[in-house]
C-alpha positions as CSV (number, residue, x, y, z in Angstrom):
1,X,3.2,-78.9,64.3
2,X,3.2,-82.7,62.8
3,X,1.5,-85.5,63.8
4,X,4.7,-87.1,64.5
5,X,5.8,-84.0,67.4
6,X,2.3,-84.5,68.9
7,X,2.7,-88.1,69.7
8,X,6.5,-87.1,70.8
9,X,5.2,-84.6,73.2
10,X,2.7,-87.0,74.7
11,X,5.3,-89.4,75.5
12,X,6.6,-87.0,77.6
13,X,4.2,-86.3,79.6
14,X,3.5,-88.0,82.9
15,X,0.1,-90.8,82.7
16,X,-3.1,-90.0,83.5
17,X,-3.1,-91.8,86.8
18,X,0.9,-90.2,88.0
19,X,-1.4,-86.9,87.5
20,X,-4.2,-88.2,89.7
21,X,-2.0,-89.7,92.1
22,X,0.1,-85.7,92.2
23,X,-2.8,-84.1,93.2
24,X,-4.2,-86.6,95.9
25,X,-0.7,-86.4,97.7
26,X,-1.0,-82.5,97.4
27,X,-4.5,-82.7,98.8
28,X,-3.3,-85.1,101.4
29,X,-5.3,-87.9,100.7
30,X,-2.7,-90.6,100.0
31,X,-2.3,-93.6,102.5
32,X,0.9,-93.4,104.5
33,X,2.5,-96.2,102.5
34,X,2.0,-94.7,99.1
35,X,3.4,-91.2,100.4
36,X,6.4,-92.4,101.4
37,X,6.8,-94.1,98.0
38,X,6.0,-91.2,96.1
39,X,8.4,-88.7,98.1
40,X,11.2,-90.7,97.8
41,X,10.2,-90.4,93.8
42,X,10.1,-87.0,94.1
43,X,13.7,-86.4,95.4
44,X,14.7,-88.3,91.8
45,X,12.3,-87.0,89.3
46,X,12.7,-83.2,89.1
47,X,10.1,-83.1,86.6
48,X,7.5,-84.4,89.1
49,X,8.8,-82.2,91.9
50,X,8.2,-79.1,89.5
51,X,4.4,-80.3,89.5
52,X,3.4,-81.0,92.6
53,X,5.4,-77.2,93.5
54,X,2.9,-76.1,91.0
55,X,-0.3,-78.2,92.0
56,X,0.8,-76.4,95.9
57,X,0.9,-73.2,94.5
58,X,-2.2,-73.2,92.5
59,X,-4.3,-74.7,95.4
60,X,-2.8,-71.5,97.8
61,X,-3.7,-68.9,95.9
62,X,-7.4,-70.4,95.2
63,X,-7.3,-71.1,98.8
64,X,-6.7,-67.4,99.4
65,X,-9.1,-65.9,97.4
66,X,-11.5,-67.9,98.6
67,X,-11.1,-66.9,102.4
68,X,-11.1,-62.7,101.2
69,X,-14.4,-63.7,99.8
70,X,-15.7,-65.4,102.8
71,X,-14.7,-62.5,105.0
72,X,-16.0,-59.6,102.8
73,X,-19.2,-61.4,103.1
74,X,-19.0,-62.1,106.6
75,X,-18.4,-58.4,107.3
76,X,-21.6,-57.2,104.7
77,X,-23.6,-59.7,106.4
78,X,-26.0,-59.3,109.2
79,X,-25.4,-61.3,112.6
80,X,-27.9,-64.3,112.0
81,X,-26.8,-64.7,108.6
82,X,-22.9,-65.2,109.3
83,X,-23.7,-69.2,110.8
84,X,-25.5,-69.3,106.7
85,X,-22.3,-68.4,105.3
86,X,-20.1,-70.0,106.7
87,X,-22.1,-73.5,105.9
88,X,-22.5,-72.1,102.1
89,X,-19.5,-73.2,100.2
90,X,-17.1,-70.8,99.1
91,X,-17.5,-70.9,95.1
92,X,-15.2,-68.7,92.8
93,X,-17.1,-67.2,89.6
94,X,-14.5,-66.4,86.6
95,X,-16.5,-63.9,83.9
96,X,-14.9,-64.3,80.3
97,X,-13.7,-60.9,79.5
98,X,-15.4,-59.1,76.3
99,X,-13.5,-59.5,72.6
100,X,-11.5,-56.3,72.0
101,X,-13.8,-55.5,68.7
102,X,-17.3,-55.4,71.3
103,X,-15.3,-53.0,73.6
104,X,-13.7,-50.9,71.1
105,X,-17.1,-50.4,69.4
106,X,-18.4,-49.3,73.2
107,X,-15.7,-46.4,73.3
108,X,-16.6,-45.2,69.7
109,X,-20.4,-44.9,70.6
110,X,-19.5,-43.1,73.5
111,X,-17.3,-40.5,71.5
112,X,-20.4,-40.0,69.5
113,X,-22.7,-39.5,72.0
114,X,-20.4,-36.9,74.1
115,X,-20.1,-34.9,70.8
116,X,-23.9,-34.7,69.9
117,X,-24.3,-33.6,73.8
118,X,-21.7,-30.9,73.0
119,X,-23.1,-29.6,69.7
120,X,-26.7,-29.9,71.1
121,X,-25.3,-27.7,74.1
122,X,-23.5,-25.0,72.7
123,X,-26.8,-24.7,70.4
124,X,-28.9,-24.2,73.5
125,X,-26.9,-21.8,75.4
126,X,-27.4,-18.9,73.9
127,X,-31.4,-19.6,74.3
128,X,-30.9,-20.5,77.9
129,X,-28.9,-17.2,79.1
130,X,-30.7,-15.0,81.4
131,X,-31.6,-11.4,80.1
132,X,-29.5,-10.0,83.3
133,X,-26.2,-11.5,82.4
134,X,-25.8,-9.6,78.5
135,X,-21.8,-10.6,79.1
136,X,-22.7,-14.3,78.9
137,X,-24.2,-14.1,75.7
138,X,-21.5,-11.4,74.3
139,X,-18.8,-13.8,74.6
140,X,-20.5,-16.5,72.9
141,X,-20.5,-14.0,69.8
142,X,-17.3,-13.6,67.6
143,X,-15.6,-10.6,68.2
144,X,-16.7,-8.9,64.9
145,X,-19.8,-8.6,66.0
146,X,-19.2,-7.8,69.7
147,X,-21.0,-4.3,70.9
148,X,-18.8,-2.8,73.8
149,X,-20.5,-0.1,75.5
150,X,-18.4,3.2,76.0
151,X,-18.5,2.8,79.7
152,X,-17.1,-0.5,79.3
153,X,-14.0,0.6,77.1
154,X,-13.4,3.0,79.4
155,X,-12.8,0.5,82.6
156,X,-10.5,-1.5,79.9
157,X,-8.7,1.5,79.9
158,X,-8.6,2.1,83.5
159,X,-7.4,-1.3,83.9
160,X,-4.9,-1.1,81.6
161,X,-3.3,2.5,83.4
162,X,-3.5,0.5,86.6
163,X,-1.4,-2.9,86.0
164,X,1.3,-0.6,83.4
165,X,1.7,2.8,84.9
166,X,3.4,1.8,88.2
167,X,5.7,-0.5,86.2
168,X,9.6,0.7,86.0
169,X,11.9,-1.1,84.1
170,X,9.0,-2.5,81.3
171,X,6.4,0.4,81.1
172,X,6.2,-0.2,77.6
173,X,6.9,-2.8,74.8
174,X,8.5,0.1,72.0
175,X,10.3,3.1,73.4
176,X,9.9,7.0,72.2
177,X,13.3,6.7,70.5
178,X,11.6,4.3,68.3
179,X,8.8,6.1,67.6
180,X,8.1,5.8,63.7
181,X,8.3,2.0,64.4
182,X,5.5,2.3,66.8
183,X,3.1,4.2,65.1
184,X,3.5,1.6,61.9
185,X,3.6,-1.3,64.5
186,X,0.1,-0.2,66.4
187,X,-1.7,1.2,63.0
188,X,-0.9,-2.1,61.1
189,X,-2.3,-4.6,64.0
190,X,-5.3,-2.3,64.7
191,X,-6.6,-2.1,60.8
192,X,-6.1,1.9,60.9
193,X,-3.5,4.7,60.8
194,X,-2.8,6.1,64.3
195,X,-1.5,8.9,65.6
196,X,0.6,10.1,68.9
197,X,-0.3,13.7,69.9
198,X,2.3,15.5,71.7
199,X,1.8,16.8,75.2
200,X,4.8,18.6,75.4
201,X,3.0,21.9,76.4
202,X,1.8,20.1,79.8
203,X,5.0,18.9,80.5
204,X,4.6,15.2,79.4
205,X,7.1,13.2,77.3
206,X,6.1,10.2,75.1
207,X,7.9,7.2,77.3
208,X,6.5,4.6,74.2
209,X,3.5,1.8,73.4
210,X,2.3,-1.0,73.9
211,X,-0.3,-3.5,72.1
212,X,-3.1,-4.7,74.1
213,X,-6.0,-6.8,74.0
214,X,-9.7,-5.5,73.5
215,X,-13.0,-7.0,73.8
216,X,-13.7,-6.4,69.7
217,X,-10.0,-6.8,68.6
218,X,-6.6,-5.0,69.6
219,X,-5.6,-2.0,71.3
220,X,-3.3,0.0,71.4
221,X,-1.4,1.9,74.5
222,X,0.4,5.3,74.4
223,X,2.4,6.1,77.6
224,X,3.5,10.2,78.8
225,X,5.8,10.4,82.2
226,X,6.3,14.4,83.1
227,X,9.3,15.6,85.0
228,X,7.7,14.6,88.8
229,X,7.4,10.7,87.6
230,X,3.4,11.1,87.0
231,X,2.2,9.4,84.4
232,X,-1.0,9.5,81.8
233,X,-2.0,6.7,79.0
234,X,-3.7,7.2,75.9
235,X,-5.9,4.2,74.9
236,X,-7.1,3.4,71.4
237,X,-9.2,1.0,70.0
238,X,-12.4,0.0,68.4
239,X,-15.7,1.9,69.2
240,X,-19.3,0.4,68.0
241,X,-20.1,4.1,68.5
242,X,-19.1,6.6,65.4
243,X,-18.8,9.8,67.7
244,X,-19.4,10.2,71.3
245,X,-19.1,13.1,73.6
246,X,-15.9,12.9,76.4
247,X,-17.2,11.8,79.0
248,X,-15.4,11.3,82.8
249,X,-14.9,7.7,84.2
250,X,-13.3,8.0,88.2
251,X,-12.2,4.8,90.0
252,X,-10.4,5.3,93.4
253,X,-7.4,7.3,92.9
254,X,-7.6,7.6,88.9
255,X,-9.7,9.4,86.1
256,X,-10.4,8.5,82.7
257,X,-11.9,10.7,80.1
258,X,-13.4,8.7,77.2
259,X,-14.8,9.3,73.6
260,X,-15.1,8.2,70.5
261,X,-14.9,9.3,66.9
262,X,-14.9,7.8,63.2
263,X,-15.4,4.0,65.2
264,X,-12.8,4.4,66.8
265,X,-12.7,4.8,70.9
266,X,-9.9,7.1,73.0
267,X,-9.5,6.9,76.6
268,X,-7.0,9.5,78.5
269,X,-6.3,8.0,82.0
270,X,-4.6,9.3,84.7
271,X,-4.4,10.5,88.4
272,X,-6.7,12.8,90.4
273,X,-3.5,14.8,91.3
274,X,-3.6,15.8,87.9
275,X,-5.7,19.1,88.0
276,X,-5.4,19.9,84.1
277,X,-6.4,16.0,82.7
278,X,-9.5,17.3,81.3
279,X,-8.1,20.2,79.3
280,X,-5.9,17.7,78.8
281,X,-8.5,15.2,77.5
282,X,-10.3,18.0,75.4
283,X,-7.1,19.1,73.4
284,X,-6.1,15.0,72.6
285,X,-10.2,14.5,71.7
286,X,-8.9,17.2,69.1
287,X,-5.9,16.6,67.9
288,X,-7.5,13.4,67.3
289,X,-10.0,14.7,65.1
290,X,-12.8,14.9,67.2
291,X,-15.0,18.2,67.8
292,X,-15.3,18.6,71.8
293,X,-16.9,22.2,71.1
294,X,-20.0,20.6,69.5
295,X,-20.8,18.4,72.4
């Protein structure tokens, strides 16, 4: 801006005394002569009007805030202190706001210091687990190096024949008429080739597979259905154990014989009605490659 527009904007603006005299007629402190001069000025000089509005305006809303603070401290205060405040006049404190640099600065240190808590955390827990809680600490490990106990595969497995046998219309992800494609699907996200034995001679048909979650990796899920609806899974996954005897698992209503061979674990669920599962479980552990006769 010029020199020039600085002196032209001063001219425009009203003396130092018409701003004096604005705010002792706002403030009510005009005599009665001089008030009547000045608001018959008003009603001509718009400009004026627009300042004293302001000057009003201004004073109401300091006005205001000043009263919430008396009676905020009038309610905290005890009952001989309240004649104190009201004699203490009512002063309001403005605090500058910080630059945006100092706050900024603030929020970056405490990004830093959350992240050392974090780092120095995750380094502690696995010193701080109690010995009776060995799940904890497992999955804290990655999953190549995860140890799941047999007994533990085999409740995977139970689970498993629970939540899919019962289903209907989705039992399994690939059908039996598919069943090349399901063998390759299954062997290729497991790491090894699989194999579906047939259980024909029992009177159960292959209904199809699904992939599953494990605790060291995938899994795999073979579904049989016989003629009366009943229905028996074959589980497959990873085993930490390189050959393990069969073994019975029974929860409520279902039985699951378990074993493992070459690393890898097998699990043949299905229902206590089912008076032939462990012949059953004996001739899969074998057609699998395991050896039941030497357990």
């Amino acid at each position: 801006m010029k020199h020039e527009d600085l002196g032209q904007e001063r001219e425009g603006s009203p003396p130092d005394e018409d701003l004096s005299m604005l705010g002792a007629f706002v403030d009510g402190e005009l005599p009665p002569g001089r008030r009547d001069a000045l608001q018959a000025r008003l009603a001509a000089d718009p400009q004026a009007a627009a300042r004293v509005a302001a000057y009003r305006a201004q004073k109401a809303a300091l006005q205001a805030l000043c009263e919430s603070a008396q009676v905020a401290g009038e309610r905290a205060a005890p009952d001989n202190a309240t004649a104190a405040l009201d004699a203490a006049p009512a002063v309001l404190v403005l605090r500058p706001r910080e630059p945006w640099w100092w706050r900024a600065g603030m929020a970056a240190a405490w990004v830093a210091v959350g992240a050392g808590f974090a780092v120095a955390v995750s380094a502690l827990v696995p010193r701080l687990a109690p010995a009776h809680a060995p799940e904890f600490v497992a999955d804290a490990t990655p999953p190549a190096t995860r140890i799941e106990t047999p007994e533990a595969f085999a409740r995977r497995a139970d689970v498993a024949y629970a939540v899919y046998s019962p289903e209907q219309r989705h039992p399994v992800e690939v059908g039996a008429a598919d069943e090349a494609h399901l063998v390759a699907w299954l062997s290729k996200r497991l790491g090894k080739p699989l194999s579906v034995p047939s259980l024909a001679e029992y009177g159960y048909a292959l209904v199809g597979g699904r992939l599953l979650p494990g605790n060291t990796g995938p899994a795999a899920q073979f579904m049989y259905e016989n003629d009366a609806g009943e229905r028996l899974t074959l589980y497959v996954g990873s085993s930490g154990a390189d050959r393990d005897a069969v073994r019975l698992l029974r929860d409520g209503n279902r039985r699951t014989f378990y074993w493992s061979n070459d690393g890898t674990g097998y699990a043949l669920s299905g229902p206590q009605t089912e008076p032939k599962l462990r012949e059953i479980a004996f001739d899969v552990c074998g057609a699998l490659g395991g050896k039941p006769g030497q357990w």
